[in-house]
N, C-alpha and C positions, 0 to 999 in steps of 0.2 A: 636456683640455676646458676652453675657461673659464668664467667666471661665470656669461655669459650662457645658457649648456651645462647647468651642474651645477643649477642653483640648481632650474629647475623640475621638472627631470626628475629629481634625488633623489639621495641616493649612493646608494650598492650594499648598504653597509652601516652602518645607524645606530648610533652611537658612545654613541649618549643624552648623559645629563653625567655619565659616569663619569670619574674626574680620573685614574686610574691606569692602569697599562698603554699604552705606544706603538701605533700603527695597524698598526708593524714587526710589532709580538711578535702583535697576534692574527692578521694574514696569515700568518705563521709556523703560528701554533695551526691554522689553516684547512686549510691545505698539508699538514699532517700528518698529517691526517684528508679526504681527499677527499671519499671517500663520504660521512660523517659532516657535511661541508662544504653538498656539494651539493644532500642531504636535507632540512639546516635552510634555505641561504639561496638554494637555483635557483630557486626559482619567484619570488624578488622579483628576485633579479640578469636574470631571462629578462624580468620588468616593467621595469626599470632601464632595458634595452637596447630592447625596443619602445618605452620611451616616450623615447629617447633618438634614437631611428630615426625617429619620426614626427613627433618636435616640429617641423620643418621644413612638414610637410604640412598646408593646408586644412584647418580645423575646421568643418565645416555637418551633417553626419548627425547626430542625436538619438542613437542608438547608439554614435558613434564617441564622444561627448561624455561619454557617460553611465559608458563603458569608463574612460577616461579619469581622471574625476570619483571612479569606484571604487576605482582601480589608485592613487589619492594617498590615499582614505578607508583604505583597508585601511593602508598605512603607515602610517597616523596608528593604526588597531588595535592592530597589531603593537607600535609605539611603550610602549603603552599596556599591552601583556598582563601584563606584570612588576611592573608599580608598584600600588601602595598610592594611594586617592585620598580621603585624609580630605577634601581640601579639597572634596570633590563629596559628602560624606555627605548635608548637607543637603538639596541636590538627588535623591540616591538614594533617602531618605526621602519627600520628596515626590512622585515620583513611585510610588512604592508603594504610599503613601497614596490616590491618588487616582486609579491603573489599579486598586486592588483584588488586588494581587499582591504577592509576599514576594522579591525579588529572594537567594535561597540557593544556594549549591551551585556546582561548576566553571559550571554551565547557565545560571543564575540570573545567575553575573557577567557571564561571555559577553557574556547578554541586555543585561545595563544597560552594559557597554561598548560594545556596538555600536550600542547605540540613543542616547549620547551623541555617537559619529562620524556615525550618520545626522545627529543634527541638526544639527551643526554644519556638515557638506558641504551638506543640503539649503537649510538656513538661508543659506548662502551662493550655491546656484542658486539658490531662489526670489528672493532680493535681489536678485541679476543679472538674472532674468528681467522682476520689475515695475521696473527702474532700467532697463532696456533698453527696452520698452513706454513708460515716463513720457518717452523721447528720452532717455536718458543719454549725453552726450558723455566723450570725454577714456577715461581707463583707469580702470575697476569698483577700487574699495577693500571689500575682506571687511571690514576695521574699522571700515565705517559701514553693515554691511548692516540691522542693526536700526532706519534710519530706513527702509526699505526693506518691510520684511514686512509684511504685512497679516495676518497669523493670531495673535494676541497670543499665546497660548499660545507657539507656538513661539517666536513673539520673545520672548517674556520666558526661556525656556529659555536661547536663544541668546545673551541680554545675561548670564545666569548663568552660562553655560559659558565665553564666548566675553572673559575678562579675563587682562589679561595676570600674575596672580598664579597664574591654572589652567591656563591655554597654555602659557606657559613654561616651567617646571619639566619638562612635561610633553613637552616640543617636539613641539608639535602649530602654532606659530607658521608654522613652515617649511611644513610641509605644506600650510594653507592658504594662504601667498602662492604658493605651486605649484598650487594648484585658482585662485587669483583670475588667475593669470599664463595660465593655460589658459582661460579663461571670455574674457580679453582678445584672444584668440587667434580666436576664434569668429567665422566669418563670419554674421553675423547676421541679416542679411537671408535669407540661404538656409538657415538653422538654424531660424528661423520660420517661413518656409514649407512647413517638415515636421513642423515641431512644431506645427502648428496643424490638420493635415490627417488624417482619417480615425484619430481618438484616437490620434495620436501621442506622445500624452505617458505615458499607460499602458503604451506600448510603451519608455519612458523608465525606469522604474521597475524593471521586472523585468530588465532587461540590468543597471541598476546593484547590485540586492541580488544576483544572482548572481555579479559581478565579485566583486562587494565580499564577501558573507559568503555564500555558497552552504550553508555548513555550518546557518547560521540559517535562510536561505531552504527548506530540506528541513523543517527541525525545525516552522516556522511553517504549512508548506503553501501556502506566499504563488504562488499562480498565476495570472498575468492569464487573466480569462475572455475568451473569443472573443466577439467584437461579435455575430455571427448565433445565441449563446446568449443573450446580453445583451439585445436587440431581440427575439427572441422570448419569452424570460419577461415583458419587460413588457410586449408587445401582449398576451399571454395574461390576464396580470393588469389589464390593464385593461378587456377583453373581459369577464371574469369579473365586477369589478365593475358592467358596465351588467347584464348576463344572470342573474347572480346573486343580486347582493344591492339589483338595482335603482337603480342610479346612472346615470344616464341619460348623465353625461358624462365618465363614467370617474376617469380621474387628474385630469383638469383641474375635476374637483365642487372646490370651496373646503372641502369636508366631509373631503374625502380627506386623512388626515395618512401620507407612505410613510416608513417606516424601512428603511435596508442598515447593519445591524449589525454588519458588517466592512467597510466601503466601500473600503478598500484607496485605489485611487487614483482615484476617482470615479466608473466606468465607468454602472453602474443608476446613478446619480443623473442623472450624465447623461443618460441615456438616457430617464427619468421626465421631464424637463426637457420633452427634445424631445416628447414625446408631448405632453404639456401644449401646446405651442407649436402642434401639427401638428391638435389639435381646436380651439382656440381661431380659426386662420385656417380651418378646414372651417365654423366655425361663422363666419364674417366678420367676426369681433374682433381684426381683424390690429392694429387702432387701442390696443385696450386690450393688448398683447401684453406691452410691457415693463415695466407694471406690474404686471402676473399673473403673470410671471417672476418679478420683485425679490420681490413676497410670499411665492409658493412655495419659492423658494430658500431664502429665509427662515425661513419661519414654519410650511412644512407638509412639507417633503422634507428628509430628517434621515440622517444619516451618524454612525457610531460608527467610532473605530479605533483602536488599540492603540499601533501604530509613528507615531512624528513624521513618517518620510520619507513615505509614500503619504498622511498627511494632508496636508500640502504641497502633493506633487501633485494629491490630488482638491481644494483650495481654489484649484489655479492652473489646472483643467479648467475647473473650475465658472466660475470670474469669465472666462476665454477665452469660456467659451460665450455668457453673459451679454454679453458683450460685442459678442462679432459677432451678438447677437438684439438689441443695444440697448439690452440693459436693464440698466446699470450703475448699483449702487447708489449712494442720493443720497447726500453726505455724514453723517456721522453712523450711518447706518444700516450692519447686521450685513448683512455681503455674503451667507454660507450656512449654514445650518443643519448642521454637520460638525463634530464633537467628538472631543477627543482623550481616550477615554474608556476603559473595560471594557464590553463588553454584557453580559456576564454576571454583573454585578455592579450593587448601589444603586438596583432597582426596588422594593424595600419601604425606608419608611425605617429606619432604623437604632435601634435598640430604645435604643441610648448617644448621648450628644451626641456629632458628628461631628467629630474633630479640626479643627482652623484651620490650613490649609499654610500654610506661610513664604512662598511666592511667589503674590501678587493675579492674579496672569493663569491659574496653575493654579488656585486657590479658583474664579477664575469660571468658568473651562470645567468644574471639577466641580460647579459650581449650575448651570448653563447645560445642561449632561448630565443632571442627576438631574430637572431638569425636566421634562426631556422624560419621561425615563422615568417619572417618579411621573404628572404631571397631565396629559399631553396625550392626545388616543383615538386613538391610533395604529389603522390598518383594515390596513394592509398594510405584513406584512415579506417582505421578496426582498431575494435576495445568495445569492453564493459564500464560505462560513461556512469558515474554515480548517479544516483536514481533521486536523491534531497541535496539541498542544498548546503554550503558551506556556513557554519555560523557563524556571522556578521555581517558587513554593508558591501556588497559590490559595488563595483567603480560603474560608471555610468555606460562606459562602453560593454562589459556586460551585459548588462540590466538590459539596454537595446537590441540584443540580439536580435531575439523575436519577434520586434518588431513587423519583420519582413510577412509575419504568418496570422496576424492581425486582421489582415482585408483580406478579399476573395474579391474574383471577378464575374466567378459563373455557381460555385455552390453557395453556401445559406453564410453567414457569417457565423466566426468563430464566436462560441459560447462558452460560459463559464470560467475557471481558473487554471485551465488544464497548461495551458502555455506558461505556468511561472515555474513546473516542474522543472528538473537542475537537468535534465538528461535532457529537451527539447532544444538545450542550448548548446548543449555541444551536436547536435545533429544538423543548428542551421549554422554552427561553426566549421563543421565539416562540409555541409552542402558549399560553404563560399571557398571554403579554402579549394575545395576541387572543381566547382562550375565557374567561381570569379575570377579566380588567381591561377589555377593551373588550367584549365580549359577542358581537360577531359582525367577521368579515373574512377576510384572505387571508395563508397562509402560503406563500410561494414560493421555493423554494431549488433550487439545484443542488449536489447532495454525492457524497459516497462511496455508492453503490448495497448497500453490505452490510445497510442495514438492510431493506433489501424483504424478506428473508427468513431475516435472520441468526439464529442460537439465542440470540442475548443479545437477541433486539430484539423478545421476543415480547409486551412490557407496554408496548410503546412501539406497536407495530403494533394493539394491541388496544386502546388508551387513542385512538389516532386514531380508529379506528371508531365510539367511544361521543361523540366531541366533535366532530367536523367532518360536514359533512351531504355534500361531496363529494369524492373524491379523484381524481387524473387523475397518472400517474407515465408518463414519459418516459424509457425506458430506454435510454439510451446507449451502453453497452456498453465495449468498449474496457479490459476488463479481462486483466491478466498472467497471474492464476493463476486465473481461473475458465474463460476460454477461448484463452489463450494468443495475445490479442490476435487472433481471426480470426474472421470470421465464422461461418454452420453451413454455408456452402457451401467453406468453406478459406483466403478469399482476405484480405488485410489487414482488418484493424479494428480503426487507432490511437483513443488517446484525445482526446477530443475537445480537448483542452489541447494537443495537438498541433500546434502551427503553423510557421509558415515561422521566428518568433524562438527556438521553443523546440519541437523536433522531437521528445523523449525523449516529451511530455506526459508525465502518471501513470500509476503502475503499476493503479491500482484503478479499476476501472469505477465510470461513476455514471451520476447518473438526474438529471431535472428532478421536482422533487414540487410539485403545485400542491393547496393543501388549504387548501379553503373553508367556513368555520362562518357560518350565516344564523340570520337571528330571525325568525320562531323556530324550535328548532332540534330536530331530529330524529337518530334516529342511522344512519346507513349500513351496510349488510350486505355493498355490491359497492366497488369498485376499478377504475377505469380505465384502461387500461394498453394500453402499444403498444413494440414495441421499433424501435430503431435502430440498423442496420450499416454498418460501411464506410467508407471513405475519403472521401465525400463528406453524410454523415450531419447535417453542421452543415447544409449549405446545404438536405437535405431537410426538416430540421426548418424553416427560415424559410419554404421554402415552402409548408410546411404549412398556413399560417397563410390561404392564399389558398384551400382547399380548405374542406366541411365537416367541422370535428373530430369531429364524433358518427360519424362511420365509418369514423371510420380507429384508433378505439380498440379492443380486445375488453376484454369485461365477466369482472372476475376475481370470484368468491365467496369467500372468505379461511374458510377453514375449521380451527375453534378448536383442534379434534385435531393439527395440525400446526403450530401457532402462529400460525396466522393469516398464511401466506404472502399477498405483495400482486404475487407474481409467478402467472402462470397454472401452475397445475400437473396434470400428468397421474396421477391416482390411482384405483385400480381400485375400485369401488364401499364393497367390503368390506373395503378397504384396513387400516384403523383396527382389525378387529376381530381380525386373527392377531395370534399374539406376537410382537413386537420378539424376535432373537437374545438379548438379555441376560436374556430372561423361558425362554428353552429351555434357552440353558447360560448357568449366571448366574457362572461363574469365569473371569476371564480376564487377559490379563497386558498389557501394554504393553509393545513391542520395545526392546529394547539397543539404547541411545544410545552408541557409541562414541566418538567425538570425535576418537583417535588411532589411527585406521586404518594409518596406515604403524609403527604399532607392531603392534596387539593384532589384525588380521584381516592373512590372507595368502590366496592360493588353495592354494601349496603348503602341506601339514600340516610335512614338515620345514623348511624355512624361516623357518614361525613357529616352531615351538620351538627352533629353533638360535636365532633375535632375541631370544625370552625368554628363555633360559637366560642370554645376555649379558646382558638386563637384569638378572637377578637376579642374574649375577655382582658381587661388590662390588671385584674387580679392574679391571672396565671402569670407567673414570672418567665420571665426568657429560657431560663435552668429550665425549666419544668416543662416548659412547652418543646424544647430542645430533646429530652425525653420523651413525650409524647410524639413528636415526630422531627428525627432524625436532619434533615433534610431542609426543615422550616427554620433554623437557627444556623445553618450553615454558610458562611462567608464564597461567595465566589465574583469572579472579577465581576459579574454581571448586576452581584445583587447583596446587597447589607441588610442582613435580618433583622436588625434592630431598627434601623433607620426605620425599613418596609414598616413591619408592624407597628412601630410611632405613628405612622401616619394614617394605619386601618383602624386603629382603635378609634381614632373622628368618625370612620366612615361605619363602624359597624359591621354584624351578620345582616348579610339578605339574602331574604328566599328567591328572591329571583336570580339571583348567581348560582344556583343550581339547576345543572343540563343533565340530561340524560347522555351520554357520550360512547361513539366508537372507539374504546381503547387498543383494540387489535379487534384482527380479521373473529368474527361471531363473536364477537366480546365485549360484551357492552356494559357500561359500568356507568356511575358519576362523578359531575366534574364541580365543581366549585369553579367559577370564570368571574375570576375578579378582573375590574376593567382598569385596572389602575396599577403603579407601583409594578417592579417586575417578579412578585409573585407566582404570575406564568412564565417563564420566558419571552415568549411573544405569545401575547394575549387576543391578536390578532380581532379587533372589537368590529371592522367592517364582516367580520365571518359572525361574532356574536350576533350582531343587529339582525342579521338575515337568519338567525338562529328562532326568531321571536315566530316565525310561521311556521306552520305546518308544511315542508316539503323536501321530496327524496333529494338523496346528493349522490352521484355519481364518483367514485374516489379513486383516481387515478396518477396516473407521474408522465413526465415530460419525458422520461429517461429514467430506466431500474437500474440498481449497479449489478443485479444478476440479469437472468432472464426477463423479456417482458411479462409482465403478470396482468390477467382480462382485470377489468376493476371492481372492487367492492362497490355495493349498495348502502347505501347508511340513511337512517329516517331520522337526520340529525347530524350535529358538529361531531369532528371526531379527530383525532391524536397526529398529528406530524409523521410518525411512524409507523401508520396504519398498515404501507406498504413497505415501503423503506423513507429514508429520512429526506421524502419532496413529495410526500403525500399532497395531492392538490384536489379539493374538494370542490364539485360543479353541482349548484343546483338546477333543479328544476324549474323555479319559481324565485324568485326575488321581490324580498319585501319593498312597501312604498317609501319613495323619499320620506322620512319625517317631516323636513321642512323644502319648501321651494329652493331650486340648486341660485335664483338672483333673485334681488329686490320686484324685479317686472315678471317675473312668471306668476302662474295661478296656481293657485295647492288641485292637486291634480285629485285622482283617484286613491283612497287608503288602502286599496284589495292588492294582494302579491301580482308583479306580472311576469311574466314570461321571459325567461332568459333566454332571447332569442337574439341573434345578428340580424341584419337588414336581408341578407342571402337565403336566410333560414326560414324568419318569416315569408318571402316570398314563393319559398318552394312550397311551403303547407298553403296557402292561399290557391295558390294553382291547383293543388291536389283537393283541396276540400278537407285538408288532416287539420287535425289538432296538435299544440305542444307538448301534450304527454306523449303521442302516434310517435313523435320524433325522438322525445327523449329514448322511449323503451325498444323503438326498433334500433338503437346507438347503443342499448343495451345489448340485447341481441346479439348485433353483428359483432363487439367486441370479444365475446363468448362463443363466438360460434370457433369449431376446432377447423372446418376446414381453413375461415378467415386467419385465421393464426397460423396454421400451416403453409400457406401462399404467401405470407406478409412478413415473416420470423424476421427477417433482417431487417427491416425497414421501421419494424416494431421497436427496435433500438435505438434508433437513429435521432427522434423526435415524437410528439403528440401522435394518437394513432390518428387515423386517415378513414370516415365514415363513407362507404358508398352509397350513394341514396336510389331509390328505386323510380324507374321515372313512372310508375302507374301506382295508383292508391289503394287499389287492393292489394298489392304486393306489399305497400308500404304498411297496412293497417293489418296484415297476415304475421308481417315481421315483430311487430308493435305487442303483439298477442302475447307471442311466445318470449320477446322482451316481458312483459307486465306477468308473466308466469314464474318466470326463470327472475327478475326484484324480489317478488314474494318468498320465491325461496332461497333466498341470499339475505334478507333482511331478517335478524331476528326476532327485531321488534312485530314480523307480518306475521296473522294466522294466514294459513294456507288447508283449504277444504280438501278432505282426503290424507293431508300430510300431515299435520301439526293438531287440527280439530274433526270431529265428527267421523263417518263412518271412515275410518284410514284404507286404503291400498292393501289386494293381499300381501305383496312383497313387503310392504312397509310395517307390517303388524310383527313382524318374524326381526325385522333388523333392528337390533341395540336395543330392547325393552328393557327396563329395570325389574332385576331379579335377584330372589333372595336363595341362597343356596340350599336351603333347607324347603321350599316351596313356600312357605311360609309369605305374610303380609310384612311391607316394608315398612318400617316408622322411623320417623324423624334420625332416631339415634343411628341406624342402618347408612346413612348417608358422609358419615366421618369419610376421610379420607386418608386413611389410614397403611395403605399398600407400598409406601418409598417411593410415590411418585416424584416426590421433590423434598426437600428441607430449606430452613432460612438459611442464605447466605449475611458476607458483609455487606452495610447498610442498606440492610431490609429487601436483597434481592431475594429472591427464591430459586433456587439450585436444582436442577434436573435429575433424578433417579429412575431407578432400570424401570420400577412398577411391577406388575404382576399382569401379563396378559398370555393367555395359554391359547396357543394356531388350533384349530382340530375343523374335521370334515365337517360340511352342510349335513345335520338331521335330513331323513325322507321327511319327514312334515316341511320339515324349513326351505326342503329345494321343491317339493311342491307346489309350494306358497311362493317360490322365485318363480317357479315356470307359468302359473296362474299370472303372475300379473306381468310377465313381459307378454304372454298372448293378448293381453289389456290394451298394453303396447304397442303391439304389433311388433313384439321384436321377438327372437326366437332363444329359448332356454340356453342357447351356446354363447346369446348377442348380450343376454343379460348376465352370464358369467364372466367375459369377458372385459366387461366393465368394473366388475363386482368384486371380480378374482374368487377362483377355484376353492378359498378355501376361508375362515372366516376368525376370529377371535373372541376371549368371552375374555372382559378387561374388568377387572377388581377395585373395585375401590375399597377396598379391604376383603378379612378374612368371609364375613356374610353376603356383602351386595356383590353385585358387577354388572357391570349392561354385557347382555348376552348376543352372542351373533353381530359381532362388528364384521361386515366383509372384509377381505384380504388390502384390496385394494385401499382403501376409504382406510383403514390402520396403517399403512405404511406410506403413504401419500404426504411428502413433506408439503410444510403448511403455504410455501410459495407455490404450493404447483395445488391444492385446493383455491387459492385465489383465483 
């Protein structure tokens, strides 16, 4: 290839300025290691070659450019990952100084090397862009682009980074004559006609951080919001303020100062613009129009951002818009109120004198930021708040945010980690800036939906209600693990981040929050609330907007006992007054975290201890055992293989480390429970100990991260993940101390006793019951559908809530059908009629084992052979379609259903109903299949059999 070939399009592989070693010897080193080859340098050799394929091809699509632009930035990363950058200290410094962040750690550096390549790629689009717009003839020069930018900030960045004392060294020279060779390249004329159309340029930004660094892109949460989310929060907000707080003219009052304190790449500011623009000509001020613009952009509509690139973009949206409304500022003057700033940092001032940065364009955008935040009356914040946090140390006034949301005065106190998410902080940065500092206005976000009812969000949920006079939440849904993306009728429901450029959207559902404080102000008891499904869910929210809002919301009560859920909840009156499970049996264990399943669980018993016994052999070499299982030789931060097993080989195989174990829901396998060394993860040995009796366990969660699920049954220890990953197992019974708890007690009784509270035992005492009457009617009621019907909201919230029966035949009636309903949940239980002896007509008919040919089944009939699944990487097993054919209920088969719900006493329609209409015959290959699966029982996801 020659010059004209190589130059832009890159080598293959960069040499940096190492003086030593020929290109021979390390293709040599390359070739000797394929694999090793391929993994470090295939995905820039697979760029090398697209961008070597395409240089030929018409530059006009914003995407293609943006691809492009990234596919050189990232080389310049990579360039960059290894070296030492004193000569950029100063710069690093200042820039920490004045985001309000501590650049530390692998994360920390990442951060400030990638945020150095953004500026210098972007710094060199935006120059192209306004030197294209000004009529730029001839070929674009990167080394003049700083006469070029209009965002001082960034240009003064860019004149510090962009010299040939920090380039060079660095060869990052190369790289950008390859992004200016590509920008030359651009057909311009039809690159702006898409770049100017329908926010094309936001659609500019998120193709390029995903080329470029997707790994930061996840970390940040950086997601273009959708235009019909965009356009609705600010018609809502600005509806709010005529109707609310009395502003007759909305956004466009000169009273109104809006802040988007992550502005990202302009999108709300934009869109604030246009409204401004869109009452100004309703009210026949088309005349005064781009004057009222130039102000506003200015002086009253304000932007914070973190990243150099999307400030960029949101200063080269802003002045496009501006431009084609006319209203181009006059010289002299500040084109937009957008700073390259921290929001969550520098709104008090600083108790010490404020450092002095080295660089005059950063000191002014951090006076020009703190401004705003200390003196001006901001009425309204909106924006999409990044959802993770920034990589590295926040400054302490950060990190204190939340503090505020920590205690509660009347609901449960907050639980778990949910308050350290990066979006909780800009909400009670918002909550202060508008109830502390300005006294009355509007907080409008769209975020992660977890706090409508999360267990950490309950001082956060309850501190709304005392300071905002209204709330209206917009439930979007579109969540992975709460409902597995679907609606409650089954059918899709992506996230609303889902679009045509980025189809994954987010895994967590979220909500629109609109929360308004008035003067004067009063506190709110209710919650507004409405949910939205579905694939077409954006465009029903816009036109929403055309309807009245007051009746399309239901009215939530948030109620303190529960933490003040802002979701509607179903809860039975007396809901609050039974005891929660941990107030009946208050000992309980948390399930075996294994980790190394293809070591320490098998389904065969001998299998696993023939693998152990080789483990503990100290003739098996680590290679070989590493081989035999995957998993056991594997370094992670928690656990060193070699170490671990150095230390088992003293202790030997024992048979008593082998459990029978609930691996998943009917799936019972064994465990190997080693008590020592992190072999298990968490070995959890108070659950072992009580492992040594004979008794059921109750297997339930404090909180699902889907729906609540009634609890498993287990006759025995069982898996962390039984349910999801807070599996918490309650026995029946508990073993005896081994040894007296002090020197002055007496060795008590060796028999198990009864895992009962003080509360619990008193109730059976009064009644006459027994501890099993109690456990099995807590079975019961957990499982019963209307309980779960009546309870659904509350069922999330915390432990479920046991009503007790206050007469003992009701209680031992309960108990019954509890000890019925174990039996057929446990698989270890026979069950007479079910599993042994004369079975049930209906039961004889459903899923028998059958050979297709009528024939007797043998052993070899039992393969599994149909594509139900294949091995995945490191020994997972992968899910396949299978073979299961729907067809009608036989006359014998519906028969033998209608015979045994008359058994029942249920009627032929009650037991189809259940059963479903129509039935399956599922193959385990070409000969067998279990015949007559019903309809229902086959397509019943395996959370909703729990």
């Amino acid at each position: 290839m020659g010059a004209g070939g190589a130059g832009p399009t890159g080598p293959v592989l960069h040499a940096g300025n190492a003086a030593s070693g020929g290109v021979g010897s390390r293709v040599l080193a390359l070739l000797r290691s394929p694999h090793a080859a391929a993994e470090q340098h295939g995905g820039r050799l697979a760029e090398y070659l697209q961008r070597a394929m395409l240089r030929p091809a018409p530059l006009y699509e914003p995407a293609d450019v943006a691809w492009l632009l990234a596919s050189y930035a990232r080389e310049a990363r990579l360039r960059i990952a290894g070296s030492d950058l004193p000569a950029l200290a100063a710069v690093r410094e200042a820039l920490e100084e004045a985001l309000g962040i501590t650049f530390r750690g692998p994360q920390g550096d990442h951060f400030f090397r990638s945020t150095l390549i953004q500026t210098l790629f972007y710094g060199v689009f935006s120059a192209w862009v306004l030197w294209s717009r000004e009529g730029g003839q001839g070929h674009f020069e990167w080394r003049t682009a700083a006469w070029h930018l209009r965002v001082p900030v960034v240009s003064g960045l860019f004149e510090q980074l962009a010299t040939p004392s920090k380039l060079g060294p660095l060869g990052l020279t190369e790289t950008l004559d390859w992004a200016a060779d590509a920008l030359n390249r651009v057909d311009r004329a039809a690159f702006f006609s898409r770049f100017g159309e329908e926010h094309a340029v936001q659609y500019f930004y998120e193709p390029f951080l995903q080329a470029f660094d997707p790994e930061l892109r996840r970390e940040l949460g950086v997601w273009y919001t959708p235009p019909e989310i965009v356009r609705y929060m600010v018609a809502r907000v600005d509806t709010a303020l005529r109707t609310e707080l009395g502003i007759p003219d909305g956004l466009a009052d000169p009273r109104v100062l809006v802040l988007d304190p992550a502005c990202g790449p302009g999108a709300y500011l934009v869109e604030v613009l246009e409204r401004i623009a869109h009452t100004l000509r309703a009210r026949g001020e088309a005349a005064l129009l781009a004057a009222e613009l130039r102000r506003a952009a200015a002086e009253r509509v304000f932007g914070f951002e973190i990243l150099p690139a999307p400030l960029v973009v949101a200063h080269l949206q802003l002045g496009l818009l501006l431009r084609n409304l006319g209203a181009v500022p006059e010289e002299g003057e500040r084109n937009v109120g957008v700073f390259l700033t921290n929001a969550l940092t520098g709104w008090d001032p600083p108790e010490d004198e404020q450092k002095i940065l080295a660089f005059p364009q950063l000191q002014a955008e951090r006076d020009a930021a703190d401004h705003v935040k200390r003196d001006e009356r901001i009425l309204v914040v909106l924006g999409n708040p990044p959802y993770n946090g920034y990589p590295g140390v926040a400054m302490e006034e950060e990190r204190e945010l939340v503090e505020g949301y920590r205690t509660t005065k009347r609901a449960p106190r907050p639980q778990g980690q949910g308050l350290n998410d990066l979006y909780v902080r800009f909400f009670r940065m918002a909550q202060r800036r508008i109830v502390e500092m300005t006294g009355q206005g509007i907080v409008c976000f769209i975020s992660n939906y977890s706090w409508l009812d999360g267990l950490s969000h309950t001082g956060m949920r309850e501190r709304y209600l005392e300071v905002f006079d209204r709330v209206w939440i917009d439930s979007l849904n579109g969540d992975k693990y709460r409902t597995g993306k679907l609606t409650p009728e089954g059918t899709p429901d992506p996230s609303v981040f889902s679009t045509e450029w980025n189809r994954e959207g987010i895994q967590v559902g979220t909500a629109v929050s609109l929360l308004v404080r008035t003067e004067p102000h009063g506190e709110t008891r209710t919650v507004q609330f409405r949910n939205l499904w579905g694939r077409n869910k954006r465009a029903e929210l816009l036109k929403s907007l055309d309807g009245d809002l007051a009746d399309q919301y239901e009215r939530v009560d948030p109620v303190a006992g529960l933490g003040y859920p802002f979701r509607p909840r179903s809860t039975a009156a007396t809901y609050l007054q039974w005891p929660a499970l941990p107030d009946i049996f208050p000992i309980s264990y948390h399930g075996v975290k294994t980790s190394r399943d293809d070591l320490v669980v098998d389904i065969d018993r001998d299998q696993l201890r023939t693998r152990m016994q080789r483990y503990f052999d100290p003739r098996v070499g680590h290679a070989e055992m590493g081989r035999i299982a995957a998993s056991s030789m594997r370094t992670t931060a928690r656990f060193d293989p070699e170490t671990a097993r150095e230390v088992l080989f003293k202790r030997g195989f024992s048979e008593d480390s082998v459990f029978r174990h609930s691996y998943r829901p009917f799936d019972s396998r064994w465990l190997y429970w080693e008590s020592t060394t992190k072999l298990l993860d968490e070995k959890r040995p108070d659950f072992r100990a009580n492992s040594a009796i004979d008794t059921l366990y109750l297997a339930s969660q404090k909180r699902s991260r889907r729906d609540w699920s009634s609890p498993v049954i287990t006759h025995g220890p069982g898996d962390l993940v039984l349910l999801d990953p807070s599996t918490t197992y309650i026995p029946l019974y508990l073993a005896a101390p081994a040894h007296p708890e002090t020197l002055f007690d007496t060795p008590g009784t060796t028999e198990p006793q009864p895992n009962l509270s003080d509360r619990a035992a008193e109730y059976l005492e009064e009644l006459g019951a027994k501890p099993a009457d109690l456990f099995y009617h807590t079975i019961a009621m957990l499982h019963a559908p209307a309980y779960r019907a009546e309870n659904t909201g509350a069922l999330r919230q915390d432990w479920p809530r046991v009503p007790l029966p206050a007469e003992a035949p009701r209680l031992l009636a309960s108990a019954a059908l509890g000890w019925t309903l174990a039996a057929l949940l446990d698989p270890e239980q026979s069950v007479q009629g079910v599993t042994t002896g004369d079975l049930r007509p209906e039961l004889r008919v459903i899923a028998p084992p059958t050979r297709a040919d009528s024939g007797q089944l043998a052993d070899a009939d039992f393969a599994l052979t149909a594509g139900w699944g294949h091995g995945g990487k490191g020994g997972a097993t992968m899910p396949g379609r299978g073979r299961a054919q729907e067809r009608a209920y036989t006359d014998a088969e519906r028969a033998a259903l209608s015979t045994g719900a008359t058994a029942l006493e249920m009627s032929e329609e009650q037991m189809l109903a259940l059963l479903g209409e129509t039935c399956y015959d599922v193959y385990l290959n070409e000969r067998a299949f279990w015949r007559c699966v019903p309809a229902r029982v086959w397509s019943t996801p395996s959370a909703a059999i729990r």
